[in-house]
N, C-alpha and C positions, 0 to 999 in steps of 0.2 A: 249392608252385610259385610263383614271382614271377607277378606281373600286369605283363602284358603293355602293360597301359593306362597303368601307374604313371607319373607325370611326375616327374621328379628334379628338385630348383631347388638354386638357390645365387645366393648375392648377395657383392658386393663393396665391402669399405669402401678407397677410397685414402689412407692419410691420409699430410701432410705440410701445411704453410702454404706450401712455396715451390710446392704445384701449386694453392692457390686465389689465391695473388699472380701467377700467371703467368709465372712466372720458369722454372717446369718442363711441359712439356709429357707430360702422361700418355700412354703406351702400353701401358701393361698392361691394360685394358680390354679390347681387340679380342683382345689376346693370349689373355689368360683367357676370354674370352668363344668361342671359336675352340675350344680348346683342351676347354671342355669339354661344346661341343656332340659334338665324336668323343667324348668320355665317357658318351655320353646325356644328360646332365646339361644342362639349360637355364639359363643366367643370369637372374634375371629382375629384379633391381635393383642398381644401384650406388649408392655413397653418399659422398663426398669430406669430410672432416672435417680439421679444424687439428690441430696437436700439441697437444692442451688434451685432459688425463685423464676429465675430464663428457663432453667430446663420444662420444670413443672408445666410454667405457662405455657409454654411451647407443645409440651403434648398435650396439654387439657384443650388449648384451643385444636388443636388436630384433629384428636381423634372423637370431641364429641361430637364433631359437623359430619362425622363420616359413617355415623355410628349412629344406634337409636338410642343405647345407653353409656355411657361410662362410669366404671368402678375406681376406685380410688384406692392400696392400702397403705398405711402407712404416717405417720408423721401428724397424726392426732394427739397426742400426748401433754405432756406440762410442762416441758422443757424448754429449751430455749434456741431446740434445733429441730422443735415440732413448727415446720413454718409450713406446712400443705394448705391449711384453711387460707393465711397469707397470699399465698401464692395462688389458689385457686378464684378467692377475691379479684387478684389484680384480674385473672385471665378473663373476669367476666365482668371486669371495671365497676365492678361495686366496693361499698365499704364493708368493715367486719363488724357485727353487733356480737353483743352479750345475748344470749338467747335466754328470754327469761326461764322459759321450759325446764332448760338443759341447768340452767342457777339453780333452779328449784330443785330439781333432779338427785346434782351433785350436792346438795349442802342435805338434802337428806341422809344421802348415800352415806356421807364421813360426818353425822352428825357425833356417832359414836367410834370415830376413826381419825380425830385429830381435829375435826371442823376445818371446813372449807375457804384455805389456805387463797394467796393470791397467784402460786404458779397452779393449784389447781381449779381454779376458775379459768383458766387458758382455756380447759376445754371445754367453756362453754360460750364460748368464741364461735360462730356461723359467720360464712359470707351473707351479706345482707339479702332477707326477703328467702332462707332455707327452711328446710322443716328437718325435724328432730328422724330417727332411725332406732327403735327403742334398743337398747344393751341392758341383757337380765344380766351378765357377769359383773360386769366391775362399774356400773352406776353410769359413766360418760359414753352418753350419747353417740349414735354416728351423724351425719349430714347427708339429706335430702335437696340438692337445689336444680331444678329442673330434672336435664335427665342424667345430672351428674349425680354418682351415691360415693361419698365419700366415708369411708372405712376406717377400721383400726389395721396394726400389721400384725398385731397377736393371734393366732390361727384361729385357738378357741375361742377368742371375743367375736372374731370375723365371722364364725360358724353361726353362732348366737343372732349375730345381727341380719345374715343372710335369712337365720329361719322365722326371723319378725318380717321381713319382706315379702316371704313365701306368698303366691298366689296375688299378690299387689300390682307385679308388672304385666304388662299389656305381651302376652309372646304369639308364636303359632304354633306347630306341631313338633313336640320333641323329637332328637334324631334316635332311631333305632340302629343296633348294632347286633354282625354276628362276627365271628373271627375262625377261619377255617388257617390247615397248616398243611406243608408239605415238602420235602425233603427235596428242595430243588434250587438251582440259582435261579434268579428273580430274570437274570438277561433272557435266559431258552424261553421265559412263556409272557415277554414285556408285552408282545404282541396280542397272544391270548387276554390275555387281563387287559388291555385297551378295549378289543372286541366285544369281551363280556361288557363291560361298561356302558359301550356304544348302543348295545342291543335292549339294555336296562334304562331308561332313563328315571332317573329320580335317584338313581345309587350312584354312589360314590366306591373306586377300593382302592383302598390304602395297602402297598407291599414294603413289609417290614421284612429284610433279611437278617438272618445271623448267620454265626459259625459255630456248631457245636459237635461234641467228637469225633472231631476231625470231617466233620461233613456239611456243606454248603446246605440251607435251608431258608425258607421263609415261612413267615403267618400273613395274610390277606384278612385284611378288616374290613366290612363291605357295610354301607351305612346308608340309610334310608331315612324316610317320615313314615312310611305306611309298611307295615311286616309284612303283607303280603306282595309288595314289590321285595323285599329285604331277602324271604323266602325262594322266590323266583330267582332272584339272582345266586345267591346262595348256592343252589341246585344245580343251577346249568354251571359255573365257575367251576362245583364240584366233579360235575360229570365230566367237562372238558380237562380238566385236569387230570380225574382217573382213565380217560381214556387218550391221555398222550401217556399214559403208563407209572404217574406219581401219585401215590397213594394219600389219599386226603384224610389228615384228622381234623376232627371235627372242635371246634374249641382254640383252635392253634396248640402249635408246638410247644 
């Protein structure tokens, strides 16, 4: 029987140069990250690297030993600076196959879109012994190879391919959230919000402060697995805090 307690993680490498030169703005982050909290599965680190082969390797071997799954986006493509399958190969010291799947796949895809060119067969390119990730958008595949899933870096293809995985990964209980606010600095009640956490076990809270006209403020994100620990804490955070005299909204600020 699974344990109930088990925490599932996963981390994410993005790679590309045009998202550390800021020429691309990343969103697959929130996406994957979203995506696989409903999976049970917690994200618990990201990791943004260039198109350079040492770098990849280096965090693929990292973070999938530390990790139950690893995401991949990025550098899938037909070009000639799409080297992620490359590089993910070496880091698992196998060879690259042609996946016949993924042949079959794409030469349907562009039967009537120019036929299935030699930079577009690149992407049906796997590290050896992967399995296919289906993409209804634009015909090329993702990669499956153990419990690396390696991705595209186009939002919308990512979305597509995240929702052919739905319900596939082994996770535990998604994390629940509520978000309460209150017109204070975060220093006067550091101590209160330690306490409250101490008293909750299973919750987590997060103090988010800001500054807005002209008055110091924070929101407290309080996160659980089970709503009714979520609730509990929720309640008493709120009560202690109305009764040091800061008015609680509920939602945050």
């Amino acid at each position: 029987m699974a344990d109930p307690t088990r925490i599932w993680t996963a981390a994410l490498i993005v790679i590309g140069d045009e998202i550390l030169s800021g020429r691309t703005q990343d969103r697959n982050v929130a996406q994957i990250a979203t995506w696989l909290n409903v999976q049970g599965i917690r994200l618990r680190e990201v990791r943004v690297v260039p198109d350079d082969e040492p770098a990849i390797v280096e965090a693929v071997n990292t973070l999938r030993v530390r990790n139950d799954y690893l995401f991949t986006t990025g550098g899938i493509g037909p070009t000639h600076d799409d080297i992620t399958v490359d590089a993910i190969a070496a880091a698992l010291g196998v060879g690259v196959d042609i996946h016949e799947g993924a042949r079959a796949i794409l030469s349907a895809y562009y039967e009537t879109r120019g036929g299935l060119t030699e930079a577009r067969l690149r992407m049906a390119r796997v590290p050896a012994g992967a399995e296919l990730i289906k993409n209804r958008m634009s015909g090329a595949p993702g990669i499956r190879h153990g419990n690396i899933f390696i991705m595209a870096g186009v939002p919308s293809i990512t979305a597509g391919m995240l929702d052919s995985l739905t319900g596939t990964l082994e996770g535990g209980l998604p994390v629940l959230s509520a978000t309460i606010g209150c017109w204070v600095a975060e220093s006067e009640i550091a101590d209160l919000l330690a306490a409250t956490e101490r008293a909750h076990e299973g919750c987590q809270i997060g103090s988010y402060p800001f500054f807005r006209e002209g008055r110091t403020g924070a929101n407290f994100v309080i996160r659980a697995t089970e709503s009714v620990v979520l609730d509990a804490c929720v309640a008493d955070l709120s009560a202690a805090l109305e009764r040091g005299g800061w008015a609680v909204t509920a939602g945050g600020i």
